[in-house]
NUDO-634837 format. One record per atom (N, C-alpha, C, CB): x negated, y, z; residue in one letter. Coordinates in steps of 0.02 Angstrom, whole numbers, padded with zeros to 5 digits, always signed. Glycine has a CB too. Layout:
XYZa/...
END
This chain:
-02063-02045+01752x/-02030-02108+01737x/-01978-02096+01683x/-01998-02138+01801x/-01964-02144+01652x/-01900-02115+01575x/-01832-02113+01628x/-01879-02201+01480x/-01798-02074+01575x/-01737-02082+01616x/-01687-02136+01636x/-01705-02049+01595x/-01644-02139+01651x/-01605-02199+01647x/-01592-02244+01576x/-01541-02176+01673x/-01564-02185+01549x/-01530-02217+01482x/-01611-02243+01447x/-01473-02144+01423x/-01666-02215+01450x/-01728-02257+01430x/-01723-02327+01449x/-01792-02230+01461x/-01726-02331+01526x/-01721-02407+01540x/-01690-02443+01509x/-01702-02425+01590x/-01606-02435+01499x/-01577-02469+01471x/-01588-02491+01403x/-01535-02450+01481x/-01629-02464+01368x/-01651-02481+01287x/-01681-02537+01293x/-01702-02430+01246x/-01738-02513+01322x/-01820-02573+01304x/-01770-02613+01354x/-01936-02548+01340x/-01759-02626+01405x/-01759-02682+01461x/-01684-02707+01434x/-01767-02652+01557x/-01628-02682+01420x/-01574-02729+01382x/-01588-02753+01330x/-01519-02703+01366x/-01602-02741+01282x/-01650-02788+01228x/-01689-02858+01245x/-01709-02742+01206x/-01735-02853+01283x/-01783-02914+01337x/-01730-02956+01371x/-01835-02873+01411x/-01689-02904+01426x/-01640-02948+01451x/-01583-02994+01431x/-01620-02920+01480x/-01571-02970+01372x/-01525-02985+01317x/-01546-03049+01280x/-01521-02925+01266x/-01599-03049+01245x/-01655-03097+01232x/-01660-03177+01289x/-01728-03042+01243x/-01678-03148+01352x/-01695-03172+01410x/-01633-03218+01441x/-01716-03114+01453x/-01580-03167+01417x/-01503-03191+01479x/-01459-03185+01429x/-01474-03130+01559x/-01440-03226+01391x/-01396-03206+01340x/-01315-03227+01352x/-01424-03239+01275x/-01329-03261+01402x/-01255-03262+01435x/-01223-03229+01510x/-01243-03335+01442x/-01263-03184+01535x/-01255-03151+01579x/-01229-03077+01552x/-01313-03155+01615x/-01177-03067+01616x/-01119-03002+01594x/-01195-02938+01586x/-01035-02975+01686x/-01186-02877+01537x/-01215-02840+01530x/-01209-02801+01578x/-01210-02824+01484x/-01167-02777+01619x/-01178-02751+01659x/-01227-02762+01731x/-01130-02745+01658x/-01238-02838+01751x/-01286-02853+01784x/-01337-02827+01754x/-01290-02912+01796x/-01354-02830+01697x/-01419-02795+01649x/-01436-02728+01672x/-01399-02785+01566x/-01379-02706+01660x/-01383-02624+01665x/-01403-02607+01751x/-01292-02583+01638x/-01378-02631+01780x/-01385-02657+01854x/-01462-02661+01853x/-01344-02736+01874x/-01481-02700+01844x/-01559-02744+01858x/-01597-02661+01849x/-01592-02828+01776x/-01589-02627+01779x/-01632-02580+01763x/-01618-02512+01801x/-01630-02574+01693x/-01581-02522+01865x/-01569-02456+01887x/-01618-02468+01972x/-01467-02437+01890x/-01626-02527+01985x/-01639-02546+02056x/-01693-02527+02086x/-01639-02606+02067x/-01757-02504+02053x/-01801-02481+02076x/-01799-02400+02101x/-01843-02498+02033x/-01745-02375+02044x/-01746-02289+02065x/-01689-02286+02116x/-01727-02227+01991x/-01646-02331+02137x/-01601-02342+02224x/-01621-02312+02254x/-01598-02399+02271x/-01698-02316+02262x/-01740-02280+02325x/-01746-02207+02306x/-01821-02314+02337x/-01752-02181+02267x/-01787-02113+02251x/-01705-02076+02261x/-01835-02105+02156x/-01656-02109+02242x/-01592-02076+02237x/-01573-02058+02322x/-01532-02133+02194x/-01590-02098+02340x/-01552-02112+02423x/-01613-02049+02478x/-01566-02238+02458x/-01684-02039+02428x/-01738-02002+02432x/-01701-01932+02424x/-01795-02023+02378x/-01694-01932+02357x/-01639-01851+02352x/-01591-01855+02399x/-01590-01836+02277x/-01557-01874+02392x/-01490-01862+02458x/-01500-01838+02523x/-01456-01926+02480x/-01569-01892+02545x/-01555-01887+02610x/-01614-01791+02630x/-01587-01984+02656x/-01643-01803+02566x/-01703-01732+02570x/-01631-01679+02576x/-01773-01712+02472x/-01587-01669+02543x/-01544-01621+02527x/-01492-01613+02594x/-01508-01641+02458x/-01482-01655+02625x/-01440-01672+02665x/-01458-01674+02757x/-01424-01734+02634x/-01544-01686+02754x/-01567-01699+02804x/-01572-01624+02849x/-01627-01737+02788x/-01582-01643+02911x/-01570-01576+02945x/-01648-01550+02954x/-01524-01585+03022x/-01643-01470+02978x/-01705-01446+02966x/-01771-01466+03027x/-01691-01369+02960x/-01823-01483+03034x/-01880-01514+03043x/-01878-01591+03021x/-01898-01505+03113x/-01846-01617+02996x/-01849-01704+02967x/-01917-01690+02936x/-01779-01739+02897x/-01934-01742+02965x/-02006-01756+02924x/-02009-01774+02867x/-02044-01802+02947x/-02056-01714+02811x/-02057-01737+02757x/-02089-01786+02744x/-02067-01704+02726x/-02135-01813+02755x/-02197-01858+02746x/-02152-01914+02748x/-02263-01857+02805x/-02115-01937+02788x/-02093-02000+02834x/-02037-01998+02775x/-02068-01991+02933x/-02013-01963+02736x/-01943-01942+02705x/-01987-01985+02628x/-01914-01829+02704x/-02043-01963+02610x/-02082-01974+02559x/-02103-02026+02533x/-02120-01952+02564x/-02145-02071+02601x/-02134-02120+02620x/-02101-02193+02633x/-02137-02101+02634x/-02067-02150+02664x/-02007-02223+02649x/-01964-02247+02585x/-01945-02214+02695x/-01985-02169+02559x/-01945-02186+02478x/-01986-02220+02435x/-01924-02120+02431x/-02057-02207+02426x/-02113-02251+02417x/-02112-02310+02429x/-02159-02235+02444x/-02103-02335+02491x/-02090-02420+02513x/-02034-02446+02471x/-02065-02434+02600x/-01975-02411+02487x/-01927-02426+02461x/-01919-02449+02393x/-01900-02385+02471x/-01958-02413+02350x/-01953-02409+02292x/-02011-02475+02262x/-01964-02329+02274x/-02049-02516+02298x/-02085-02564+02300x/-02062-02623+02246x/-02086-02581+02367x/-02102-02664+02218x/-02060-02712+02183x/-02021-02759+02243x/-02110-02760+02129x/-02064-02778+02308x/-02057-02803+02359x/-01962-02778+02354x/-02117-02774+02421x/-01966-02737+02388x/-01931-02689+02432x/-01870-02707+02366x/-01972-02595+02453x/-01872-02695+02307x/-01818-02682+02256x/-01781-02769+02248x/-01860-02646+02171x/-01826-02821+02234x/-01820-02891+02249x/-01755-02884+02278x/-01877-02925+02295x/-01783-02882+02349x/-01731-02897+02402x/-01663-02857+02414x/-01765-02892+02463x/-01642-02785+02364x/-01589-02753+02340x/-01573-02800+02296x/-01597-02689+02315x/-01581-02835+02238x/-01577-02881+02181x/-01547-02932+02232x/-01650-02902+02135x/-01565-02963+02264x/-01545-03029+02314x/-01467-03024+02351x/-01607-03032+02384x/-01482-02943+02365x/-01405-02908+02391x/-01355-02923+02355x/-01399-02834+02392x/-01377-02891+02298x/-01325-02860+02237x/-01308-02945+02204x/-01376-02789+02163x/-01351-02955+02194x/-01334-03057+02163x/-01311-03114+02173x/-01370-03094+02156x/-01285-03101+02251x/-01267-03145+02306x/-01201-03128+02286x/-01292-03132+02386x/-01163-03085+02256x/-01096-03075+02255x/-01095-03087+02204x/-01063-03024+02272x/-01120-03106+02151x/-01097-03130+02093x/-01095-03208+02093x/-01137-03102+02039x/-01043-03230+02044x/-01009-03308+02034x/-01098-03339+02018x/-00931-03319+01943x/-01136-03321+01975x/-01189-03342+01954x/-01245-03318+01974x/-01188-03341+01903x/-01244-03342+02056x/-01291-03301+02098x/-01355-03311+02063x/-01296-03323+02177x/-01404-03381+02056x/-01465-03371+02009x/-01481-03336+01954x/-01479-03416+01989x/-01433-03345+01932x/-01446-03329+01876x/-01451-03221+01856x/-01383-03379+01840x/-01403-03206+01904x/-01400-03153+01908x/-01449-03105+01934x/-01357-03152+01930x/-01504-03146+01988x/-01560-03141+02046x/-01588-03136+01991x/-01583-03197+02108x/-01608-03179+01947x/-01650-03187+01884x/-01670-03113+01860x/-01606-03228+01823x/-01586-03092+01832x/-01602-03036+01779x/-01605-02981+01820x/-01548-03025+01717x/-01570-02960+01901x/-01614-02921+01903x/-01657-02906+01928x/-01605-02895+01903x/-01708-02958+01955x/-01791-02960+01985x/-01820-02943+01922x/-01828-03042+02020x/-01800-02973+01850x/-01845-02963+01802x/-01830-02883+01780x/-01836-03019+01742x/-01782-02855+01776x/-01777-02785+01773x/-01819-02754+01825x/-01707-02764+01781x/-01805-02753+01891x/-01853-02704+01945x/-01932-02724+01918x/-01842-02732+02048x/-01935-02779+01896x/-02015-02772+01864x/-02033-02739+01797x/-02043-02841+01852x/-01993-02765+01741x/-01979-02722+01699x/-01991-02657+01714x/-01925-02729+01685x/-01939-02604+01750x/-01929-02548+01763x/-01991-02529+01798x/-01869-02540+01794x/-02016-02563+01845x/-02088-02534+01887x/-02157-02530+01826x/-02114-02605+01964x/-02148-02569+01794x/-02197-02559+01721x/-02184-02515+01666x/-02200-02619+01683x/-02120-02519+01664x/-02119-02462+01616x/-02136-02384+01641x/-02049-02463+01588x/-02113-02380+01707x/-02133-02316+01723x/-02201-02305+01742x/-02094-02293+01771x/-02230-02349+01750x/-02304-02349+01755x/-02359-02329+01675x/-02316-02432+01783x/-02299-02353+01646x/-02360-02325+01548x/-02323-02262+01556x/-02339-02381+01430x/-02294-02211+01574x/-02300-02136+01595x/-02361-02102+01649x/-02230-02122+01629x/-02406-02043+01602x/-02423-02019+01645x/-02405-01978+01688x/-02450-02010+01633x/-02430-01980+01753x/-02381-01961+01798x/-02444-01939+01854x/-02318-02026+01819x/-02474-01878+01870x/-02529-01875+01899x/-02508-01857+01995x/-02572-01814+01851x/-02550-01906+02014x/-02527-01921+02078x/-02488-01964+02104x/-02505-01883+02095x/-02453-02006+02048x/-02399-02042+02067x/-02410-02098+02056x/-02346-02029+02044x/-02370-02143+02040x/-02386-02218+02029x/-02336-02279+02050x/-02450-02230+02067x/-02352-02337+02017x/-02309-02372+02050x/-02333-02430+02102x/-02272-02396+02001x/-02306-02471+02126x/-02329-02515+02190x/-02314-02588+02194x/-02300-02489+02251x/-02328-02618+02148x/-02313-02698+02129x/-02349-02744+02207x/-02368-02724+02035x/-02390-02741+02228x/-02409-02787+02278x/-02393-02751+02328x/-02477-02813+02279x/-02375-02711+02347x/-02364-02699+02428x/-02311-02725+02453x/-02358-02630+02449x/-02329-02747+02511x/-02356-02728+02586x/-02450-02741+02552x/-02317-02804+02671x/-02454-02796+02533x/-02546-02847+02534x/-02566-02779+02538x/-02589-02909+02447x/-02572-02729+02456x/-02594-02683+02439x/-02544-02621+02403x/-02642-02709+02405x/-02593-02569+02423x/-02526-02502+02419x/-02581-02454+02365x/-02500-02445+02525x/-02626-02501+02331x/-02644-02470+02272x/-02574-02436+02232x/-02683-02528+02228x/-02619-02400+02199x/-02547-02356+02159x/-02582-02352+02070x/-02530-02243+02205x/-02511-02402+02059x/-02553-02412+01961x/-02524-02373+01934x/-02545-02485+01903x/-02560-02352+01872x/-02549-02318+01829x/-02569-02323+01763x/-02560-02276+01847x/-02540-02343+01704x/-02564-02362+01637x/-02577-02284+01590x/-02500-02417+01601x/-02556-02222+01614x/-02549-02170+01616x/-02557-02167+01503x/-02610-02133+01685x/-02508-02195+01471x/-02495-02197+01410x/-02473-02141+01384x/-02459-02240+01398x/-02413-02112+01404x/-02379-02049+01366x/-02343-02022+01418x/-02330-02065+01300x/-02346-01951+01409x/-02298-01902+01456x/-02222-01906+01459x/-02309-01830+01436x/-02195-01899+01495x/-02134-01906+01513x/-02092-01876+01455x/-02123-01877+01580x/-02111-01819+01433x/-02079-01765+01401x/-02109-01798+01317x/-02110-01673+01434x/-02135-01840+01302x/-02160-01859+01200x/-02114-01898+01180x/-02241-01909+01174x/-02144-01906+01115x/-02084-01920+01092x/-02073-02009+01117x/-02084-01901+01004x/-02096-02042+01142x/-02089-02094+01141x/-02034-02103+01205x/-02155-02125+01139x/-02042-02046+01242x/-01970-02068+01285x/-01900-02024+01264x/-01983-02052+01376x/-01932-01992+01196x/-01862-01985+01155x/-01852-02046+01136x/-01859-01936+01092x/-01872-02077+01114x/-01862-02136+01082x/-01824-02184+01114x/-01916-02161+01067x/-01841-02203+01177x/-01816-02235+01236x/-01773-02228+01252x/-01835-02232+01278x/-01742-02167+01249x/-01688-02114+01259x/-01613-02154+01204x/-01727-02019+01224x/-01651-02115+01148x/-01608-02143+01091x/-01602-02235+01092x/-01650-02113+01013x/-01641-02283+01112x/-01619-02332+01106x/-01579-02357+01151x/-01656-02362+01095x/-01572-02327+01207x/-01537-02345+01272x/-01461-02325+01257x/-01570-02301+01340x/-01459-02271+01181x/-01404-02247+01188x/-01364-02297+01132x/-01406-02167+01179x/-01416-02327+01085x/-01400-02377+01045x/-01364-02453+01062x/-01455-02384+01020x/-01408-02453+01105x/-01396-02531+01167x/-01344-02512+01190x/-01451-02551+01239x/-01314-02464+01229x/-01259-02461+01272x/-01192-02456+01217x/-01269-02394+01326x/-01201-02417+01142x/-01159-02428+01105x/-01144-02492+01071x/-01167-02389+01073x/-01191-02530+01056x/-01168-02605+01056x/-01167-02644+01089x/-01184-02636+01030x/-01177-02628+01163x/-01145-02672+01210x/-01069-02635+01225x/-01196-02682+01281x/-01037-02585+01205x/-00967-02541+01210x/-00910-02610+01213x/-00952-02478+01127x/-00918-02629+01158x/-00833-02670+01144x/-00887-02742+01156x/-00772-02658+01032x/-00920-02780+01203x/-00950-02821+01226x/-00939-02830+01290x/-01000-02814+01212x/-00887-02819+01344x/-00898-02836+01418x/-00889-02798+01438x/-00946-02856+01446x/-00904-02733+01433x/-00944-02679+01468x/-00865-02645+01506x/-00999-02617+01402x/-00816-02669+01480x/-00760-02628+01522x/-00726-02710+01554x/-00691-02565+01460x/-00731-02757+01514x/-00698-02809+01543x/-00698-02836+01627x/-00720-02856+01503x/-00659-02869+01627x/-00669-02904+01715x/-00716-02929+01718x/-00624-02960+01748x/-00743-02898+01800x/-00776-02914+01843x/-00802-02945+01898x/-00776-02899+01845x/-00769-03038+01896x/-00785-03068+01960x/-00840-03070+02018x/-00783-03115+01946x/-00814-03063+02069x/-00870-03044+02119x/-00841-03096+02166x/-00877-02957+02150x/-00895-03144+02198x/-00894-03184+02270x/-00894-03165+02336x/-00940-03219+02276x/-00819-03116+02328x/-00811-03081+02403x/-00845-03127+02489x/-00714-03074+02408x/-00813-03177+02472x/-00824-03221+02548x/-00926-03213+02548x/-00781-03341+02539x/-00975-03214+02518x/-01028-03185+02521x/-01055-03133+02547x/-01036-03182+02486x/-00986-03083+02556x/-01035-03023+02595x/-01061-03026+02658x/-01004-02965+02603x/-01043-03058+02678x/-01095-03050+02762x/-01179-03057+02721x/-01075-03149+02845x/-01205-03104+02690x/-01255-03114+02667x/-01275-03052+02623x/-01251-03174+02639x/-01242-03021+02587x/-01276-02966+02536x/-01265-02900+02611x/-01215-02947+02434x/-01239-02908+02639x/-01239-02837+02714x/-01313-02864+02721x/-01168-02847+02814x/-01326-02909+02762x/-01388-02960+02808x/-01455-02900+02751x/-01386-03098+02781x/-01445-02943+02693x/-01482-02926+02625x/-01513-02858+02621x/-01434-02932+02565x/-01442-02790+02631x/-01447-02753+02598x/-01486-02696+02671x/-01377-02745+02554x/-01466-02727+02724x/-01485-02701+02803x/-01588-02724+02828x/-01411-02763+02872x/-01596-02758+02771x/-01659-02765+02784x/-01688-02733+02713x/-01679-02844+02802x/-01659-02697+02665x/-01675-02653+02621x/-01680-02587+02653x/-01631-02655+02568x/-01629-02583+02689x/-01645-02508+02731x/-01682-02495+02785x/-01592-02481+02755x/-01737-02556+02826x/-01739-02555+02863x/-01822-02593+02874x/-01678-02568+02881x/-01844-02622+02818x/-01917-02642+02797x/-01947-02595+02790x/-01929-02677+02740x/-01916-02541+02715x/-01966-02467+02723x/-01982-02443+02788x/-01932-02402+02693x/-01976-02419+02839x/-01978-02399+02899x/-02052-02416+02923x/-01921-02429+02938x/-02054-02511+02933x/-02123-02547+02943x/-02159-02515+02885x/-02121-02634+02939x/-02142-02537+02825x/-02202-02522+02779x/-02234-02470+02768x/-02193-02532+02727x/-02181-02385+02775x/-02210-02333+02764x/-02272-02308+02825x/-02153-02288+02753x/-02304-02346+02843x/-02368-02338+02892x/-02429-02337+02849x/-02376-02402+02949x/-02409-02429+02815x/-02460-02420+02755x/-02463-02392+02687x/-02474-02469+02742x/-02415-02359+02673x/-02431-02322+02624x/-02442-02245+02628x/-02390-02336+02585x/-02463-02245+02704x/-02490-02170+02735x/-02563-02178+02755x/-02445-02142+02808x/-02576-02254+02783x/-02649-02257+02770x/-02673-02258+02713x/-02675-02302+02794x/-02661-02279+02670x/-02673-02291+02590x/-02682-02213+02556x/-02597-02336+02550x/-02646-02157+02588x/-02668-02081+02568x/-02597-02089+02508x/-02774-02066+02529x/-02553-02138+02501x/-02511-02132+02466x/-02470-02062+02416x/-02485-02159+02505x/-02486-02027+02372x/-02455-01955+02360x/-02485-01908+02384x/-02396-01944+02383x/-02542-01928+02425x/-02597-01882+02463x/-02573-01891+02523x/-02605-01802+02444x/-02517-01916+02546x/-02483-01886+02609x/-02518-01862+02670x/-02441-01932+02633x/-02577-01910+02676x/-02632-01922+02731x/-02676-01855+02735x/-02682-01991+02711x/-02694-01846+02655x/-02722-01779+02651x/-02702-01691+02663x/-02736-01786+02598x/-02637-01709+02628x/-02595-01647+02661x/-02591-01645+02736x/-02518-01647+02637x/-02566-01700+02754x/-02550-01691+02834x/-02609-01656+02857x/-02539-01763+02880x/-02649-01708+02853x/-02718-01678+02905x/-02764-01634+02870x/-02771-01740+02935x/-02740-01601+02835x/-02772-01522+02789x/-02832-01575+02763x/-02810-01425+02852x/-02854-01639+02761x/-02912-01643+02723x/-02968-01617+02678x/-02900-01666+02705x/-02981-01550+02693x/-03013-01520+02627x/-03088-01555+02588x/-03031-01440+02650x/-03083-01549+02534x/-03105-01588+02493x/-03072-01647+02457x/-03147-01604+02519x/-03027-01653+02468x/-02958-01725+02439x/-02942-01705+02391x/-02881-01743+02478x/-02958-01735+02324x/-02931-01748+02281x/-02868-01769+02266x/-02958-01771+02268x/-02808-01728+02247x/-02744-01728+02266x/-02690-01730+02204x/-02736-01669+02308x/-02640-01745+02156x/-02612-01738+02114x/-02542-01735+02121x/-02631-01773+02083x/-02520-01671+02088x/-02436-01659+02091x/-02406-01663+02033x/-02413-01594+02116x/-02374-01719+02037x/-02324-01726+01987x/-02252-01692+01974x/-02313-01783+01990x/-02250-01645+01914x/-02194-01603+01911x/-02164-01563+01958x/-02153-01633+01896x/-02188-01556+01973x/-02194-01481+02028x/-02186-01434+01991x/-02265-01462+02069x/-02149-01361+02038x/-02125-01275+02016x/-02178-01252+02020x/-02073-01227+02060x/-02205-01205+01988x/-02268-01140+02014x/-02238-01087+01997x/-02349-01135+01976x/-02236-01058+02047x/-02200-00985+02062x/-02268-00952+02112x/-02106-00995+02116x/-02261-00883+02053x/-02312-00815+02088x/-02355-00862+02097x/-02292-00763+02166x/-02403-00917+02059x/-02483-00930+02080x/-02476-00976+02151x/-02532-00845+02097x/-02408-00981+02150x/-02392-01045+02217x/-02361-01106+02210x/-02347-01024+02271x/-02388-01154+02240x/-02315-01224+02237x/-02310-01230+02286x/-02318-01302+02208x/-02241-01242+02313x/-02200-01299+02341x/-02185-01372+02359x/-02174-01295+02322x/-02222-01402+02356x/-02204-01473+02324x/-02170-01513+02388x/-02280-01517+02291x/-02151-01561+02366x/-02123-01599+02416x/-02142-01614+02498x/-02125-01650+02387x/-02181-01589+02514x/-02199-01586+02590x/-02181-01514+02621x/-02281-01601+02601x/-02151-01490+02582x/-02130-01436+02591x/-02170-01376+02655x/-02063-01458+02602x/-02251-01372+02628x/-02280-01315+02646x/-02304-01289+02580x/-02333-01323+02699x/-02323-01232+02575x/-02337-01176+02515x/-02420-01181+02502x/-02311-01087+02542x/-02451-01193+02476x/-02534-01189+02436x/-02515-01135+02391x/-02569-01267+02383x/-02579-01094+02403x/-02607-01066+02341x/-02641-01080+02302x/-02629-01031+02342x/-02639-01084+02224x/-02673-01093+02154x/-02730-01059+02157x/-02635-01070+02092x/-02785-01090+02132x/-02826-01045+02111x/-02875-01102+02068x/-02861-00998+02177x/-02906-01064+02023x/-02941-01081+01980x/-02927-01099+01922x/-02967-01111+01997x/-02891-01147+01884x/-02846-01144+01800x/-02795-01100+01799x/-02805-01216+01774x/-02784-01077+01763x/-02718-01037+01758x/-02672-01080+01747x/-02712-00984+01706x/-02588-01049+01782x/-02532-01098+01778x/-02484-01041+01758x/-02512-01146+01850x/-02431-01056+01732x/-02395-01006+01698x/-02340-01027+01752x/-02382-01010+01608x/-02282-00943+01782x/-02236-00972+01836x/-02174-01003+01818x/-02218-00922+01881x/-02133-01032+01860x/-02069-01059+01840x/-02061-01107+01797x/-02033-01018+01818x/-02117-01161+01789x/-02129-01201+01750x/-02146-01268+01784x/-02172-01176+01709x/-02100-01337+01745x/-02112-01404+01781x/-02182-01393+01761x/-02070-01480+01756x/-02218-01428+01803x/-02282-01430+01806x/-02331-01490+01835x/-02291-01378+01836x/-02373-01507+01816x/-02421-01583+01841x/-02483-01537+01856x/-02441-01659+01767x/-02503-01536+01907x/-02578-01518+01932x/-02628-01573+01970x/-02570-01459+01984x/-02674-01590+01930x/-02738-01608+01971x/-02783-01578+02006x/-02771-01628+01944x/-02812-01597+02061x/-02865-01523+02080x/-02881-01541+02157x/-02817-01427+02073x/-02899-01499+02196x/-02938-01514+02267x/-02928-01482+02296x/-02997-01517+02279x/-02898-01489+02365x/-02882-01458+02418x/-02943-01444+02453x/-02837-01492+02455x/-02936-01363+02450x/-02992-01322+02472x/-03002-01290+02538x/-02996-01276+02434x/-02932-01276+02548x/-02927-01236+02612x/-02862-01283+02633x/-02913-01140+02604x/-02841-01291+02700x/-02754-01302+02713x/-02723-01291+02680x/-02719-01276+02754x/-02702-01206+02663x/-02667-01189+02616x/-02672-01170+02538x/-02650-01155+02640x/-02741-01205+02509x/-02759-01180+02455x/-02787-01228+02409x/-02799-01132+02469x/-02761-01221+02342x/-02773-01272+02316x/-02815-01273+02252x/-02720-01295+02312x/-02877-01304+02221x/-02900-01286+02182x/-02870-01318+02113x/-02959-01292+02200x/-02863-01285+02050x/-02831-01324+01975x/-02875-01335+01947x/-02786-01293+01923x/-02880-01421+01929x/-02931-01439+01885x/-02914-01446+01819x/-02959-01495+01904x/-02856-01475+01824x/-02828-01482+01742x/-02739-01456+01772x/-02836-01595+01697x/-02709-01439+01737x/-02635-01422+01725x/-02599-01469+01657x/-02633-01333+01708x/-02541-01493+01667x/-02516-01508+01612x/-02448-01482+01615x/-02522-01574+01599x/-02410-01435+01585x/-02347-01399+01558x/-02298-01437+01518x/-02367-01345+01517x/-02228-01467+01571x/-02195-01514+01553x/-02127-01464+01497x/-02171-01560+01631x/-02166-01415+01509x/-02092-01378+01472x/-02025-01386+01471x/-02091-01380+01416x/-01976-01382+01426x/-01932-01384+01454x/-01871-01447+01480x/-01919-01344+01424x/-01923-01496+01460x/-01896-01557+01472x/-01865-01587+01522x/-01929-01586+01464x/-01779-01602+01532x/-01789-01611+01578x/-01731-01687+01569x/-01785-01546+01623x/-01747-01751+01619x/-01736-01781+01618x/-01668-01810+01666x/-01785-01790+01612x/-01634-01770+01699x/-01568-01791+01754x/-01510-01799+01714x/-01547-01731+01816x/-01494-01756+01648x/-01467-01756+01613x/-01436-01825+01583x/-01495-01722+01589x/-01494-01875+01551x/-01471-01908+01519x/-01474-01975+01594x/-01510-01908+01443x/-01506-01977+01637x/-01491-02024+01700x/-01466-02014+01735x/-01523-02043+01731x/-01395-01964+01735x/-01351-01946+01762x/-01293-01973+01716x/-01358-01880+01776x/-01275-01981+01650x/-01272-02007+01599x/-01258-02087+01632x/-01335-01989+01553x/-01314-02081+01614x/-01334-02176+01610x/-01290-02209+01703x/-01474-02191+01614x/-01306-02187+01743x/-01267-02192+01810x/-01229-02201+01819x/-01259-02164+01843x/-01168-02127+01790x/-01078-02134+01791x/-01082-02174+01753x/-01021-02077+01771x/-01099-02181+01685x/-01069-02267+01649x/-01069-02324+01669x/-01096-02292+01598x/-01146-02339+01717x/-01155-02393+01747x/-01096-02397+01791x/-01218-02396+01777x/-01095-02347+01851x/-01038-02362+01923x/-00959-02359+01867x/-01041-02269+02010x/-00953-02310+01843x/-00882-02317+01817x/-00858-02400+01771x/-00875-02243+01760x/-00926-02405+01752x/-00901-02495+01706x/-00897-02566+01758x/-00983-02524+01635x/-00944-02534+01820x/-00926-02574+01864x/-00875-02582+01886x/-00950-02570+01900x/-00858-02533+01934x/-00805-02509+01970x/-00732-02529+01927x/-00819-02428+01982x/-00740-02510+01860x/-00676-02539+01825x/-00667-02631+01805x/-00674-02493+01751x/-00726-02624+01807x/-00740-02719+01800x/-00699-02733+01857x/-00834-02758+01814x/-00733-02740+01941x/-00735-02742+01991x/-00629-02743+01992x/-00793-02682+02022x/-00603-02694+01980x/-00541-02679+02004x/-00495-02712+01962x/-00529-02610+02010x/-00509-02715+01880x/-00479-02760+01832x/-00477-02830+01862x/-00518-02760+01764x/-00540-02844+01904x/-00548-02929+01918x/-00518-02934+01974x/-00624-02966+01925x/-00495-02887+02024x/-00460-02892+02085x/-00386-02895+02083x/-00478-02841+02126x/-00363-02844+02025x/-00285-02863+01992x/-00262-02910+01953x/-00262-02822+01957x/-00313-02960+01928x/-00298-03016+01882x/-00270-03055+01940x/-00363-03051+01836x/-00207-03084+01908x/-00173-03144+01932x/-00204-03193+01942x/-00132-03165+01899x/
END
């Protein structure tokens, strides 16, 4: 998926276009709401105690990360603003935005999830690798957009419709708490393989996206160990493997793709603190205004 500061290029531009009187920072907002889930995904993987189920951990970040599922974060987050529609607006159209754009990345095994719960198909426009130049590009315009939105809003006050929160809690408590139901079906669905790993499926056609290979082994997020065999993979390297689970622990390489040294936390770590810090200073400027 591009990084943060990607989003913010292509999708503030559109939104800008789209909402031309809405504070930029709701913008910047809208284009972060789909990856909520994957973030709260890291945390809780890093944080969780030892036997937590990975699958269920995987899972729910999957649901979560739903256009469904992101909507109804947008509904949270919009309810506290003075211009609740309008704000719902820009950022439902961002979590869609953002679920498409990361979808024209190829991304093997992965995908994104526009109709679920109905369907837990997983699309993929699979256009350009994460690491070409076109999400340099994305990169650099996100950094363009955020510099001319600088002396535009972006530090100014921040009104928020405190007496609303019971409704964005209500909102934000059925964001944490829908994934749960949904991640069933996106385990029947074989979602990430999950279905296949679990139950050693051999013969499943399986894909890992950016994954370590160390010593002729991966790791990947379900955190049991396969052995490589068949393409060569070079070790200590982000890595994308396609291929077929042969044995429980063994995995066959059909194709490899070598993400080198690209790495993307950098600049959406970036893009994050600016977002919370322009909030947060909005937010507190508008609470000390007379």
């Amino acid at each position: 998926m591009p990084n943060t500061l990607g989003h913010f290029g292509i999708q503030g531009i559109v939104s800008r276009a789209a909402f031309r009187n809405i504070d930029v920072r709701w913008i910047l907002l809208g284009c972060v709401l789909p990856d909520v889930a994957w973030i709260i995904y890291r945390i809780t993987r890093a944080l969780a105690p030892a036997g937590t189920d990975p699958y269920f951990l995987r899972l729910y970040g999957a649901s979560q990360a739903t256009l469904l599922v992101s909507t109804i974060l947008a509904g949270a987050c919009a309810v506290m603003a003075p211009r609740a529609r309008a704000v719902f607006g820009v950022l439902a159209l961002n979590a869609l935005l953002h679920l498409l754009l990361d979808a024209c990345q190829t991304k093997w095994g992965n995908g994104i999830h526009l109709f679920a719960p109905l369907s837990w198909r997983m699309e993929g426009f699979e256009l350009f690798w994460p690491e070409s130049w076109i999400s340099h590009l994305l990169t650099l315009t996100g950094v363009g957009f955020i510099a001319w939105s600088w002396r535009r809003g972006l530090w100014a006050p921040l009104p928020l419709a405190w007496r609303r929160w019971p409704i964005a809690l209500l909102l934000f408590a059925v964001y944490l708490v829908l994934p749960i139901w949904m991640q069933s079906g996106a385990y029947d669905a074989d979602t990430y393989g999950a279905r296949s790993l679990r139950e050693n499926r051999v013969g499943a056609s399986i894909g890992f996206d950016r994954e370590q290979v160390k010593k002729g082994e991966i790791h990947p997020w379900n955190e049991r160990t396969y052995t490589l065999i068949g393409k060569s993979t070079e070790d200590a390297k982000t890595t994308s493997l396609r291929g077929v689970l042969v044995a429980p622990t063994t995995y066959r390489v059909d194709a490899v793709h070598d993400h080198g040294a690209f790495n993307r936390d950098w600049p959406s770590l970036a893009g994050l603190i600016l977002l919370v810090s322009s909030m947060l200073t909005g937010i507190v400027l508008a609470w000390r205004k007379p």
